[in-house]
N, C-alpha and C positions, 0 to 999 in steps of 0.2 A: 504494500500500500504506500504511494506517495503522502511525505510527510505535509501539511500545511506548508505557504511559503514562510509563515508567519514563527511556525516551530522551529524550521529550519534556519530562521534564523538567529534564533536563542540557542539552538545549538552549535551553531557556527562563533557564536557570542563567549558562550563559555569553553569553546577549544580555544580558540584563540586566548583566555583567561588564562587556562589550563597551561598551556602551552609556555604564556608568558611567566605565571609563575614558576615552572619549572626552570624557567633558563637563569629566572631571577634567585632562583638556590641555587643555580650550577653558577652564577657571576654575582656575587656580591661585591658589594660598591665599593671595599676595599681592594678590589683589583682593579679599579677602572682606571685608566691613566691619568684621569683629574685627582686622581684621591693617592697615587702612588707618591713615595719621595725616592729622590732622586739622592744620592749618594756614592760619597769617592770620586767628587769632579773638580776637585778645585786643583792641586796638585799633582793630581793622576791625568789630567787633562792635557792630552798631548798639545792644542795649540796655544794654551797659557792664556784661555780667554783673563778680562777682567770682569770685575763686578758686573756691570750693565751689560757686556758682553753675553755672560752668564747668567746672567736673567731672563734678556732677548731670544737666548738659545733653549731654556726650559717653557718661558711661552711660547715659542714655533712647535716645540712636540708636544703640549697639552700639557704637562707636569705642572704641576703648582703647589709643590712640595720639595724643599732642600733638607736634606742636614748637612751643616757644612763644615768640611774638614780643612784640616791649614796646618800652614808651616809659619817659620818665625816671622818671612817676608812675607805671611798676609794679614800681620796682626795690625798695620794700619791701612790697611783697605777694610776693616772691619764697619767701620760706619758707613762706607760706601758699600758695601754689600748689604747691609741692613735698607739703607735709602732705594736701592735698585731692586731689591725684591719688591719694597713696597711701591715702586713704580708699575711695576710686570705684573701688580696682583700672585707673587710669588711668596708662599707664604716660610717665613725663618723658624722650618720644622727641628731641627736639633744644632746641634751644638760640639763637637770633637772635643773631649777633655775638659778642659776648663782655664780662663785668664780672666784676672780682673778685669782690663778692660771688656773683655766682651761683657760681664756679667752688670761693668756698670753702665754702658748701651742699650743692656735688656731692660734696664732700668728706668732709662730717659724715654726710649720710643716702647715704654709699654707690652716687653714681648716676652713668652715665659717658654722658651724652647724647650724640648729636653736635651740633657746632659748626658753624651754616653761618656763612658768609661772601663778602659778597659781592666777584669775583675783580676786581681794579681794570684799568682802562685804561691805559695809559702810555703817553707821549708822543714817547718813544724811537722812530727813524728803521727799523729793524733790527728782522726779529723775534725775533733774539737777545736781543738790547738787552731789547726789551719783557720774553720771557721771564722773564730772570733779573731786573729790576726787578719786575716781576710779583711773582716767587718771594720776596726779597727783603722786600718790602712784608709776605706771610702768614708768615716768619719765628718773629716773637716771638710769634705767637696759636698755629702749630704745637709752639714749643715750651713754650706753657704747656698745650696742650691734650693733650700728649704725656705732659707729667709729671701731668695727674689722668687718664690711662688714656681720653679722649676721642678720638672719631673727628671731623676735623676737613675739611669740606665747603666746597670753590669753588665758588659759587652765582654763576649768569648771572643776569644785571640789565643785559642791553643793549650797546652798545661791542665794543670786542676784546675785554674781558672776557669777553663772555657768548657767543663762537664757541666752538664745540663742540669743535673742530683747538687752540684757543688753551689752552682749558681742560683738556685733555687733555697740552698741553707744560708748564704750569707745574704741574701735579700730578706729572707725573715728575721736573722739576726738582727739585722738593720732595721726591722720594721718592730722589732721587738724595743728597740731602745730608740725607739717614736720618731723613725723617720717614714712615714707611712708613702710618701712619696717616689720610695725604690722602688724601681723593679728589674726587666732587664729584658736587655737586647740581644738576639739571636741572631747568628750571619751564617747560611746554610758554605759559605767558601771557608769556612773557619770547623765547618763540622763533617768533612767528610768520614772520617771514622766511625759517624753514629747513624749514618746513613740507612743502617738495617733498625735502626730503633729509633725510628726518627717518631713513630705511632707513639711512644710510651714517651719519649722526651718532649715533645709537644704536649702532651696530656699533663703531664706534670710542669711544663713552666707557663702552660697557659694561661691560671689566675694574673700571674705576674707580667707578663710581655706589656714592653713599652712599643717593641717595633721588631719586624719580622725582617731579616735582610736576604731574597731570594740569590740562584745564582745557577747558572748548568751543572749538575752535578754526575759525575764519574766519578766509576771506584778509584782509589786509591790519590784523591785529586790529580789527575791526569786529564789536560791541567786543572790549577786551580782555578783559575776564573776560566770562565767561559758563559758566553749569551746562555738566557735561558730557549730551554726548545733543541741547543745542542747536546745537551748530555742523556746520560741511560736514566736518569732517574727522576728526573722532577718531576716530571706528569706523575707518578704515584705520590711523590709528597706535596705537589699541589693539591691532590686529590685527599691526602691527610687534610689538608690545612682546611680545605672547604669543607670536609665533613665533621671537623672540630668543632664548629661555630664560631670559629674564631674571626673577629670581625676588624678585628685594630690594625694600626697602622702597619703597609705593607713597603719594602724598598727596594729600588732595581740601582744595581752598582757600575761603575765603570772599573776602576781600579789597575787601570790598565795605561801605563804612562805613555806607550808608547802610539796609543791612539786616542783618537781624537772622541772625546768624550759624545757629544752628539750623535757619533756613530752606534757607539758604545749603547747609547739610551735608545737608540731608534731598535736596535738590533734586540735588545730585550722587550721591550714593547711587541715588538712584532713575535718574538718568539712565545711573548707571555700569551699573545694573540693566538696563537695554533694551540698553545697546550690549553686555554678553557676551551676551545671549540673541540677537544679530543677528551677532555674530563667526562669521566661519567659514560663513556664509551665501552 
């Protein structure tokens, strides 16, 4: 029996619903390249943009999210990278390490980045010991990072530092002794070894995550950076991260001195492009 044209088209109404919500669980907004930040372009940026420069070049690919990293010669272009985002509608998402003056710029134009840092190793026998030497050590960066209203990120870089279990004790430590504003940051180029446990290491630092740092992942870091959409494995730990619910902030890296950053961003973009159109496949 031919349906009504009338029905037919309430059922056409709600596929199309259907359809949409579906794509809208396989792509949350944290992937979307307005909501991505852009990360490892300042220094690693093969053509040495400047400030405005690098501004102009994350509004041309749609980014509207920095964290910005630096060496000693960028510590006074620091006001003009804060003026030039806020030109470009680019927003000043994190912060590398920590300097007074940046902290006191955050101050003047009102802007409360977060802070990564990376979680140190200790030497200590105990992972006690370790812990609170750990905790200890991000102290006085917590509490300056606390009094300009910043969120303040443990960032893996390798060692005991950068175990997911580790990173996850000295943020509560920290949170224990009322810095409630830790938590910590994750860079899949710093974690190839956990690569097979990336399910259970996500599940456990997820309360906590400031910012997820994606990247093409091969065993054994071979290489270590590489575009996403190049390696053997991210399509499954995309496919972790979306089925976590994990919604927060997401980054695509350059890190790669000897090319040209914009490429760097386009090429992960585009690869992050094939791997949600393959998720859930």
């Amino acid at each position: 029996m031919r349906l009504p044209f009338w029905m037919r088209n309430v059922f056409a109404i709600l596929l199309a619903l259907g359809l949409s919500f579906s794509l809208l669980a396989q792509e949350p907004d944290n992937l979307s390249s307005g909501n991505l930040v852009a990360w490892c372009i300042v220094p690693f940026d093969a053509k040495k943009r400047g400030p405005a420069q690098r501004a102009a070049m994350l509004k041309e690919l749609g980014i509207t999210r920095c964290a910005y990293d630096w060496r000693k010669e960028h510590v006074r272009q620091f006001e003009e990278e804060i003026q030039a985002y806020q030109k470009q509608g680019i927003e000043f998402f994190a912060f590398w390490g920590g300097h007074e003056e940046a902290f006191r710029l955050f101050e003047k134009y009102d802007l409360q980045p977060q802070v990564w840092r990376t979680l140190k190793s200790p030497k200590e026998e105990s992972q006690e010991e370790k812990v609170e030497v750990a905790a200890q050590a991000m102290k006085e960066l917590a509490q300056s990072t606390q009094a300009i209203g910043c969120k303040l990120g443990l960032y893996n870089h390798g060692g005991w530092g950068g175990e997911p279990a580790n990173l996850v004790a000295v943020c509560l430590r920290l949170r224990e002794m009322g810095f409630a504003h830790v938590g910590i940051v994750y860079n899949w180029h710093h974690g190839h070894g956990r690569i097979a446990s990336w399910a259970e290491d996500l599940a456990l630092m997820q309360p906590y995550l400031h910012c997820l740092n994606l990247n093409g992942m091969n065993d054994d870091a071979d290489p270590k950076i590489l575009a996403l959409g190049q390696g053997a494995h991210e399509q499954e730990m995309l496919q972790v991260v979306i089925e976590s619910g994990y919604r927060g902030p997401i980054g695509i890296l350059d890190h790669q001195k000897e090319l040209d950053s914009k490429i760097a961003l386009q090429a992960n973009l585009d690869g992050l492009a094939v791997l949600k159109a393959k998720v859930g496949k």
